[in-house]
C-alpha positions, 0 to 999 in steps of 0.5 A, spaced: 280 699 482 286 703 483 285 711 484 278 709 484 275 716 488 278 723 486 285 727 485 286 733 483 292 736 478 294 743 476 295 745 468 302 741 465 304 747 461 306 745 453 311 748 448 308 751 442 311 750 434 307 754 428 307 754 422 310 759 417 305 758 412 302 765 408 299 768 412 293 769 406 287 764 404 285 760 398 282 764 393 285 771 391 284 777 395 279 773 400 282 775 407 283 770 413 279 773 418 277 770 425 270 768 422 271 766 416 278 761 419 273 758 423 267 757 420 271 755 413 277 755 412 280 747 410 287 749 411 288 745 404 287 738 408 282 733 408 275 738 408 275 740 415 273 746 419 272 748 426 266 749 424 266 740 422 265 737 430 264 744 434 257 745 432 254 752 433 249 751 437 252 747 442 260 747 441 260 739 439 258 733 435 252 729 438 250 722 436 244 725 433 247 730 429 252 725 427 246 720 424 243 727 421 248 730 417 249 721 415 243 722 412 243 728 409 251 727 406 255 720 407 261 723 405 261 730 410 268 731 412 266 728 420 266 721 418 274 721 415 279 720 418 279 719 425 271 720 425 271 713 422 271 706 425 279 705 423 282 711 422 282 710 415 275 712 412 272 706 413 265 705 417 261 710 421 258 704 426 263 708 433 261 716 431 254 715 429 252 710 435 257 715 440 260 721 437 267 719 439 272 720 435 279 717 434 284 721 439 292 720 438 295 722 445 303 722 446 305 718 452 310 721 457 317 719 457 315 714 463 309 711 460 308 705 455 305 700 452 304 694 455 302 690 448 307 696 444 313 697 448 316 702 443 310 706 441 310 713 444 303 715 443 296 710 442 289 712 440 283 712 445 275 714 444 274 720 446 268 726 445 269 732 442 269 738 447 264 743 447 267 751 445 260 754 448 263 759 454 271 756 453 275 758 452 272 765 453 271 763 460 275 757 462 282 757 460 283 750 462 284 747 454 281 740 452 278 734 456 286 733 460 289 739 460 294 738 455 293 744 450 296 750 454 294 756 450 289 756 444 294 757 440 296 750 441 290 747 442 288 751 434 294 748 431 293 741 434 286 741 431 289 742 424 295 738 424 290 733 427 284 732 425 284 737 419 291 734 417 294 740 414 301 744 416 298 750 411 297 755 417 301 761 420 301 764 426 297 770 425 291 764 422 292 761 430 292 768 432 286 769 429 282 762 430 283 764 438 280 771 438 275 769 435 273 763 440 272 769 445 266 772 440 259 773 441 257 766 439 261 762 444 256 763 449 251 759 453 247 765 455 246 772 455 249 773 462 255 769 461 257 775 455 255 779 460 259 776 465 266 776 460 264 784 458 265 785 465 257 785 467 255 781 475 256 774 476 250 770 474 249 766 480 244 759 481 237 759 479 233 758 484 228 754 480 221 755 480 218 747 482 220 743 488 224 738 484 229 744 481 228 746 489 230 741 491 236 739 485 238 746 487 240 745 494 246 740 490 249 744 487 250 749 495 257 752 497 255 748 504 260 743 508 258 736 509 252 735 512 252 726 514 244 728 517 242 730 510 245 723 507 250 729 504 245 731 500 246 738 501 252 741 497 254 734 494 255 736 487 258 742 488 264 739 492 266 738 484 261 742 481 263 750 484 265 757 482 262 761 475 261 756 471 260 750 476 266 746 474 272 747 479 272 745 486 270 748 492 272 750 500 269 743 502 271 738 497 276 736 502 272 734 508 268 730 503 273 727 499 277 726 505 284 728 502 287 735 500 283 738 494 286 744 492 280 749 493 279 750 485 282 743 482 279 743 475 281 735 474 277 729 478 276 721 477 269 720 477 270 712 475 267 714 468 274 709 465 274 705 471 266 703 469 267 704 462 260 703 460 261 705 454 266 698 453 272 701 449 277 697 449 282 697 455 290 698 454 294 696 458 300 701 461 306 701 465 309 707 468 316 708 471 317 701 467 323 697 470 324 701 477 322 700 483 316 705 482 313 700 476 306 700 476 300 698 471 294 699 469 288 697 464 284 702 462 281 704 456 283 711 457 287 713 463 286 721 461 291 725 463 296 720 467 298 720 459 301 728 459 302 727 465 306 721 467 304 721 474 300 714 476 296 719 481 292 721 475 290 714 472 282 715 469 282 723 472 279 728 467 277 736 465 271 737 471 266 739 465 263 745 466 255 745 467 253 752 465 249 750 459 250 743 459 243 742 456 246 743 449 251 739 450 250 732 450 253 727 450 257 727 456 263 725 460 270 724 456 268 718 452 259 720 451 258 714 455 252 719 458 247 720 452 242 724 457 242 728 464 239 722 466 244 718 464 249 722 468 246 722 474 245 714 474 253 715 474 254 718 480 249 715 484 253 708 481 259 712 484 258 715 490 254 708 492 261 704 490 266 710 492 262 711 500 262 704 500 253 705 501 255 711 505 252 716 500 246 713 496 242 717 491 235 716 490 231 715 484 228 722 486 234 725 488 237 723 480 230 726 477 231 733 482 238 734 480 236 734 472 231 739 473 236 744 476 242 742 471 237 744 465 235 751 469 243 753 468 244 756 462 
């Protein structure tokens, strides 16, 4: 597996186009307010809100909540379009088992299809990014980083996924000022925080397994006496809403990692548990530079065009990560016991035996995860 470990990347900033659209909603008189735009404003396309794949109470689509609102109404705006199985309205057997939907990522200007050389974008699995605490409190934007403002990241979403052009640039505004609201936080002390409150720092957990998780999470350097467990997580998982990397990362990782690099390959496309269908892609095709890859979704060497980002990804932030699943870019996680099976996968295969987590270190980092709120 190439690029297997990690690799950390910057923000690649985007240009932004809105649409001239009145600003006006339909029905006379009714204006368009930051609420009202989110929670039900179409935007005369195929029915869908924002409101449609970032539920209230946890900013996302859940497997759970698709089989539910299946039952409760087959013909909910979530399973059209890119929710269903062709992309075309047909079958509900991909969103109702992963809750992914179908994403559409343009290729970089290096980037190709080995099967369609002439394709300048291709459709990958992926899930629906939670809008609890971002983007009041992160301002990296979408699982690669490809969206550089809210602004951007709301117009893609309608053009999209709503599949409408009918928006100005005051109802993109308006969309961004209200995802700052109230409602988009995990806790009480997160608010807080962005009101300008103190810091919420780590729980320190009541029973000795949310004791022992909490020492994961740690702003300590290495410790190979300690099979590594002190500080592990936290090399990746630090700062406010533990999802940036720390002072440390770099001695652990054994090369240079900003402190605060948002982006990871954590192996999630190179395992692929959820068995999406691997793409072949050719960077820098026909130069001496020329390189391949088969992933079912390279991440952000797609925006990026740089063969160091193959299958690297958003570092998910874990501060209300109970509300949240599923989990990494494709869901293939349903549960926290799921993520944690992962990463004692990875660390065993990525240290070579080095760094191998028990059953009981997998059941202590859960309990200490469900405790960040």
């Amino acid at each position: 597996m190439k690029n297997l470990f990690f690799s950390a990347l910057g923000v690649v900033l985007l240009s932004i186009v809105a649409s001239s659209a009145p600003d006006q909603g339909p029905g006379e008189g009714r204006p368009r307010t930051g609420d009202r735009l989110f929670n039900l404003e179409t935007f005369g396309g195929n029915g869908r809100t924002c409101r449609t794949c970032h539920g209230e109470q946890t900013g996302t689509v859940s497997a759970k909540d698709a089989k539910d609102r299946f039952k409760n109404d087959p013909t909910d705006p979530l399973f059209i379009h890119d929710g269903s199985d062709d992309g075309l309205g047909h079958g509900t057997k991909r969103i109702l088992k992963d809750a992914t939907i179908l994403m559409t990522i343009p290729l970089a200007a290096n980037v190709t299809l080995a099967a369609d050389p002439d394709a300048r974008s291709v459709v990958v699995r992926r899930g629906i990014a939670s809008t609890l605490n971002t983007p009041a409190l992160d301002p990296v934007l979408m699982l690669d980083g490809r969206q550089p403002t809210l602004e951007s990241q709301a117009m893609g979403a309608i053009i999209d996924h709503a599949q409408s052009h009918a928006f100005s640039a005051a109802d993109l505004r308006k969309i961004a000022e209200f995802e700052l609201t109230d409602g988009f936080f995990s806790s009480p002390a997160l608010r807080n925080f962005a009101r300008g409150g103190p810091s919420p720092g780590l729980p320190e957990g009541s029973t000795e397994s949310e004791r022992r998780g909490r020492r994961f999470f740690e702003d300590v350097p290495p410790d190979p006496t300690d099979r590594f467990r002190p500080g592990l997580c936290a090399f990746c998982h630090s700062g406010l809403l533990l999802n940036q990397a720390n002072e440390f990362a770099t001695f652990f990782i054994g090369q240079p990692v900003p402190t605060g690099a948002r982006f990871m390959n954590v192996a999630v496309s190179d395992f692929n548990a959820a068995k999406n269908p691997r793409i072949e892609f050719i960077f820098n095709e026909g130069t001496l530079d020329e390189k391949s890859v088969t992933s079912p979704d390279p991440g952000r060497a797609l925006t990026t065009g740089d063969f160091d980002d193959v299958n690297v990804f958003k570092t998910s932030p874990l501060r209300g990560i109970r509300l949240t699943a599923p989990y990494f870019h494709d869901n293939s996680a349903k549960t926290l016991e799921d993520v944690a099976a992962h990463y004692a996968r990875f660390f065993t295969f990525s240290t070579n035996g080095l760094v191998n987590l028990t059953s009981q270190d997998q059941r202590d980092m859960v309990a200490f995860m469900k405790l960040l709120d």
